[in-house]
MARSEDO-594703 format. One record per residue: x, z, y of N, C-alpha, C, O in turn; residue in one letter. Coordinates in steps of 0.05 Angstrom, whole numbers, plus 5000, padded with zeros to 4 digits. Layout:
! residues N
XZYXZYXZYXZYA...
***
This chain:
! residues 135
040985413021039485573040038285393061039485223074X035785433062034285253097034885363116035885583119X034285173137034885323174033585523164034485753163X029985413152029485773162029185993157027986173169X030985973132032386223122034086363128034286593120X036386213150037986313168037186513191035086513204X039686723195038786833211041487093220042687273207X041387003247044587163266044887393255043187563250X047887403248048987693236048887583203050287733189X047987413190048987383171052187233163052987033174X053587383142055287373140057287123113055486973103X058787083105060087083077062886953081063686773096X064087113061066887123062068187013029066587003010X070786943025071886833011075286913008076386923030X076286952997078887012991080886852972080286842949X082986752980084986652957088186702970089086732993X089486692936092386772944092586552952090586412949X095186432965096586222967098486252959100086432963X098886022941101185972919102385652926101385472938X105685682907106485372915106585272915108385122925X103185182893101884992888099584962903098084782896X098985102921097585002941098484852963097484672976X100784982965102384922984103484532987103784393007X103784472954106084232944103084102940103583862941X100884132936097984042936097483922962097283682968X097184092972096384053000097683833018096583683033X100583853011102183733034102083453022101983263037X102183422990101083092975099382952990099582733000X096783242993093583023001094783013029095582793034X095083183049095383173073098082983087098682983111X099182853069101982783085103782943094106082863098X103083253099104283353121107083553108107183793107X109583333097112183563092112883643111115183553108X112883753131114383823135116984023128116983973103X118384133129120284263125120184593122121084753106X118284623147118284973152115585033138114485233147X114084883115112784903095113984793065113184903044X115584633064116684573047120484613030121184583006X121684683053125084813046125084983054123985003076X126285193041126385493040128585403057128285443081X130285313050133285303078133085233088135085273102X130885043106130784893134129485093143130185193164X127885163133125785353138126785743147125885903163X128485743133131185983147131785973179131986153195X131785783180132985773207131385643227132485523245X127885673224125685753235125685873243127486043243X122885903259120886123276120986383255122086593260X119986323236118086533218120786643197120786843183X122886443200125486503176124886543145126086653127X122686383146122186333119118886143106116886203119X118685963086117285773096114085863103114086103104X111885763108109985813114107885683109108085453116X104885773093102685533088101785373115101385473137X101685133109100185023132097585103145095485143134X097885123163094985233180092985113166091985253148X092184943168090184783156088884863130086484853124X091084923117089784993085089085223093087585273074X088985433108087285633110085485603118083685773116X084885333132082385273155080685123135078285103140X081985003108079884983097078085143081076185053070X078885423081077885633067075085583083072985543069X074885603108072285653118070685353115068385313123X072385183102070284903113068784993083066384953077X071385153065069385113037066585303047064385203050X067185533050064285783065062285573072059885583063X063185393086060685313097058685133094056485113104X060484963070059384823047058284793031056884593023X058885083019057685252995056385432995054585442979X056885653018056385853019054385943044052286073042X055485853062053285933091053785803111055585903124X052985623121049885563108049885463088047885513074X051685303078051785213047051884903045053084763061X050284803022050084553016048384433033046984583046X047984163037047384033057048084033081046483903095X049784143093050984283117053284083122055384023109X052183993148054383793166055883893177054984093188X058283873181060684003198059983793215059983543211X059183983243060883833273061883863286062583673301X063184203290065784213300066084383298064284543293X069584463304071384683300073184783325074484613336X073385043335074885143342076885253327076185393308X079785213332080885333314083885493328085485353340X084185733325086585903342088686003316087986173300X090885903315092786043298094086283313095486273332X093486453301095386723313097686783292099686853304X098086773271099786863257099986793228098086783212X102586743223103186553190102086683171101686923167X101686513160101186603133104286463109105586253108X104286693095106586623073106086683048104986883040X107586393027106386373008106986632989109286692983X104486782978103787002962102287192981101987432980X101486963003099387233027096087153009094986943002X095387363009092287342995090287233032089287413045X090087013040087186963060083987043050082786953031X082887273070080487153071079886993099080586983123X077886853081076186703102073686843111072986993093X072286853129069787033140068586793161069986663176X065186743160063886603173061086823178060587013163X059886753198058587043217057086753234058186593249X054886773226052386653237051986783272050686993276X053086643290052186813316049986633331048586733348X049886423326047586323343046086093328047285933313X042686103335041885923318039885663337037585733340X040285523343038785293367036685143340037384913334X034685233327032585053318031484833326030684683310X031284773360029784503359032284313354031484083352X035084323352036684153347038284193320040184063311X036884393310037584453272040684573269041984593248X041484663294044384833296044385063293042785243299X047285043276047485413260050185353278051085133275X051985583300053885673299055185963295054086183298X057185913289058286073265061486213282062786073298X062086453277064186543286065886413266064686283248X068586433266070086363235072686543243072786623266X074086593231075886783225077486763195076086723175X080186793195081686823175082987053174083987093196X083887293152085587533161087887533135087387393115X089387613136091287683111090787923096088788053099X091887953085091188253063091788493081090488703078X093788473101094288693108092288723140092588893157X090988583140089288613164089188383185087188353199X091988213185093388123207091087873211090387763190X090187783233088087553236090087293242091387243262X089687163219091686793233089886653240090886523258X087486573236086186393256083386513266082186653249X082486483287079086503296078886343314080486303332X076786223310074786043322071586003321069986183315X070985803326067785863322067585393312068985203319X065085433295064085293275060885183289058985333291X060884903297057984793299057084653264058484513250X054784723259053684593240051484433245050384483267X050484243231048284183237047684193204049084113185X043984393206043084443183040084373181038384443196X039884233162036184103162034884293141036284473131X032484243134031384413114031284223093030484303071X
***
């Protein structure tokens, strides 16, 4: 899609389960074992009392949106806000949701609301998304 096909209020969203192979995936590429993503028994005697996907792999749901999807290909990431409100656990279905709210043309910027929710409604991350998009 070009800048100037863009335009505020456009939307697109994405959905996946998380499974414990995203999970044992993720924490490979990322380094990140921790425990209260990786042992069900360390992870007991957590916050959440049982383990939890890493924030991040939900946060990349939206990097994919924005890659692919809206604005899409050719689309620079330059920055992220990002707010975790609430876990996600493995067999929670995420969507991801990106919402075009502001568009600055003489500097080729799309920003973007971003938002993650669970199946049952519950929102674990929102923030907002700078792009830079050329034609």
């Amino acid at each position: 899609m070009k800048f100037s096909e863009l335009e505020v209020g456009m939307k697109a969203s994405l959905s996946r389960t998380v499974t414990e192979a995203d999970v044992a995936m993720f924490a490979g590429l990322s380094m990140d074992f921790n425990p209260a993503h990786m042992n069900e028994e360390a992870a007991k005697s957590g916050v959440f009392k049982q383990r939890v996907a890493h924030g991040m792999l939900s946060a990349g749901f939206i990097s994919a949106i924005l890659g692919t999807k809206l604005p899409g290909e050719g689309s620079i990431y330059m920055g992220q806000t990002l707010q975790f409100t609430a876990p996600v656990f493995l067999g929670d279905t995420v969507t991801a949701t990106c919402e075009i709210t502001q568009l600055i043309p003489e500097k080729h910027r799309v920003i973007l609301s971003t938002t993650c929710t669970k199946q049952d409604g519950t929102e674990v991350i929102k923030g907002e998304a700078t792009i830079l998009k050329r034609d």
